[in-house]
C-alpha positions as CSV (number, residue, x, y, z in Angstrom):
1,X,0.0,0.0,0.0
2,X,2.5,2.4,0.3
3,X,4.1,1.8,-2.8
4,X,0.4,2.8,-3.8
5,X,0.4,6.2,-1.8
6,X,4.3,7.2,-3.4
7,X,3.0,6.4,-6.6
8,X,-0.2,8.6,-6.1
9,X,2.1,11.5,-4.6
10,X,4.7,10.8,-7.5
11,X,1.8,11.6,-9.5
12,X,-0.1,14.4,-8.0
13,X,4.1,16.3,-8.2
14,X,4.2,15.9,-11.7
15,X,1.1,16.4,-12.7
16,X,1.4,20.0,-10.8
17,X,4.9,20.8,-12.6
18,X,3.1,19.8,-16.0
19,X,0.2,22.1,-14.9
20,X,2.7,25.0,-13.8
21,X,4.5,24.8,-17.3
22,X,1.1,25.2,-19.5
23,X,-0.2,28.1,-17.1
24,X,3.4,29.9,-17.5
25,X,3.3,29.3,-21.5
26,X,-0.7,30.1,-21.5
27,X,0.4,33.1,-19.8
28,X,2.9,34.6,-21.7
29,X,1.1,34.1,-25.2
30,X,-1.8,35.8,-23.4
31,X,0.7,38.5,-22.4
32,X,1.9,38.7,-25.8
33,X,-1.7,39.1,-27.2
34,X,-2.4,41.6,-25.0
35,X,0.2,43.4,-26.2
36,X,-0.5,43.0,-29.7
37,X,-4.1,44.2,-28.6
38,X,-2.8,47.3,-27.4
39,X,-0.6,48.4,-30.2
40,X,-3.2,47.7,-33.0
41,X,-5.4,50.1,-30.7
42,X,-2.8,52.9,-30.6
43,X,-2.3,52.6,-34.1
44,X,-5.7,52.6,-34.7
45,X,-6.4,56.4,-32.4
46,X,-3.1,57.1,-34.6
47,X,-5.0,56.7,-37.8
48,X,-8.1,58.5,-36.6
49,X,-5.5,61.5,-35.4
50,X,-4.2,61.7,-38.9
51,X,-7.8,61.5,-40.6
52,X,-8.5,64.0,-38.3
53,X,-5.6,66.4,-39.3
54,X,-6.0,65.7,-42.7
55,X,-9.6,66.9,-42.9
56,X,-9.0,70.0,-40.6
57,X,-6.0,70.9,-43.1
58,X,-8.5,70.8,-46.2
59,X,-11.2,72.7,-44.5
60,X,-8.8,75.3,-43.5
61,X,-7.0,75.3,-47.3
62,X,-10.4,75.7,-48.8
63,X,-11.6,78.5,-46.4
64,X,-8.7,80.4,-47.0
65,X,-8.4,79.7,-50.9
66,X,-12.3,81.2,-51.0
67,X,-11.1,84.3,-48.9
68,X,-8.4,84.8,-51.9
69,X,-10.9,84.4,-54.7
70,X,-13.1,87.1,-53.2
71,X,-10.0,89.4,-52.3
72,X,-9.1,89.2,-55.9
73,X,-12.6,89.4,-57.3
74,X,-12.4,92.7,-55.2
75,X,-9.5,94.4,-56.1
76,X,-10.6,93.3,-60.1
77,X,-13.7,95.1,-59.4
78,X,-12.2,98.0,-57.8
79,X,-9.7,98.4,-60.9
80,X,-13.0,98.0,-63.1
81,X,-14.2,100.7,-61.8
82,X,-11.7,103.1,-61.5
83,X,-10.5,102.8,-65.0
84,X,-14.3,103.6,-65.8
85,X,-14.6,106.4,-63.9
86,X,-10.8,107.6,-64.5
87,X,-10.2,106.9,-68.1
88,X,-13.1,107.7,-69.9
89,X,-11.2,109.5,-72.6
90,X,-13.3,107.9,-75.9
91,X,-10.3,109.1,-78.2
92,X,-7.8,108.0,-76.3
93,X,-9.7,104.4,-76.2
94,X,-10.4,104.4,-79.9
95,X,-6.8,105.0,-80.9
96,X,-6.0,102.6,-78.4
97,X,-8.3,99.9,-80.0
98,X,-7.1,101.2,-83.6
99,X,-3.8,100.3,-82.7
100,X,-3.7,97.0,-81.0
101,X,-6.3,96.2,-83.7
102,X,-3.8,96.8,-86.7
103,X,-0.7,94.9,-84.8
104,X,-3.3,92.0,-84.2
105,X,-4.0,91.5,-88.0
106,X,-0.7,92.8,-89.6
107,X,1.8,91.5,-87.0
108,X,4.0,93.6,-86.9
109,X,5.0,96.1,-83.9
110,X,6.3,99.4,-83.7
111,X,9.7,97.9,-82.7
112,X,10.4,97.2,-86.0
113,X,10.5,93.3,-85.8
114,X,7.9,91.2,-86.5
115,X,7.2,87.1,-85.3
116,X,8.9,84.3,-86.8
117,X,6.7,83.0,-89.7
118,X,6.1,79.0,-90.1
119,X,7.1,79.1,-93.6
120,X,9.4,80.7,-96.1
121,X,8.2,83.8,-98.7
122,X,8.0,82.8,-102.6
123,X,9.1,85.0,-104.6
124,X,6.5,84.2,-107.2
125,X,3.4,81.5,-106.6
126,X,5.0,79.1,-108.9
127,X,8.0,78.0,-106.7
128,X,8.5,75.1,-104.7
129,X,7.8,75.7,-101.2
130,X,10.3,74.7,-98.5
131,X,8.1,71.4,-97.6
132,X,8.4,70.1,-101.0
133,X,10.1,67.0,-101.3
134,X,12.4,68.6,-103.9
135,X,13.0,72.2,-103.2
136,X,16.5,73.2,-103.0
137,X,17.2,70.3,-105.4
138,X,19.6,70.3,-108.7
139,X,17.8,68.9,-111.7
140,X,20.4,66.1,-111.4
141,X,20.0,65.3,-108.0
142,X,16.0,65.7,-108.2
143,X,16.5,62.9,-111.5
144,X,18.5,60.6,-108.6
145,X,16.0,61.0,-105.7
């Protein structure tokens, strides 16, 4: 019988040690999900901070964007109406119109110079223009192309 009881005992000690060694592991994967747990939570009230930034930052950029479109709708106004009600001269604005109106259609400035033109002047209709395939071209080298 009391090989019985040490064998019982024997048992009841290892079975304990066995129990202490899954509690300990059980304990530190819970420890360790915990702790997972808590860093997905701060990097969730991270996010939410940013989104929260984010949309404060737009909402200020479009609030002050509309107070510069109606700042410069203002002063546009304001020089409206002062070149109304200050230069109402109607020769001055006809020779003024004359003037940009003849430089528009003839291109030319009072500078003297005039824009680059896309093409090359003829000197008669019948020549070759320069996007013909043979202008500047020899007889004998148009006969070889």
């Amino acid at each position: 019988m009391t090989n019985l009881i040490l064998i019982a005992v024997a048992a009841l000690v290892v079975g304990l040690v066995i129990g202490l060694l899954l509690g300990r592991s059980n304990a530190g994967t819970s420890l360790r999900r915990r702790r997972a747990e808590q860093q997905i939570d701060e990097l969730r009230s991270e996010y939410t901070r940013y989104q929260a930034q984010v949309n404060e930052h737009f909402m200020e950029s479009a609030h002050l964007l509309r107070r510069f479109n109606d700042a410069y709708r203002d002063v546009n106004q304001h020089m409206a109406r002062g070149a109304n009600r200050l230069a109402n001269d109607e020769d001055w604005l006809e020779e003024v119109e004359k003037s940009s109106e003849k430089a528009r259609l003839t291109g030319k400035t009072d500078d003297g110079y005039e824009p680059p033109r896309d093409y090359a002047p003829k000197s008669s209709p019948e020549d070759k223009g320069t996007l013909a395939e043979d202008f500047g071209l020899r007889k004998d080298q148009k006969e070889r192309a």
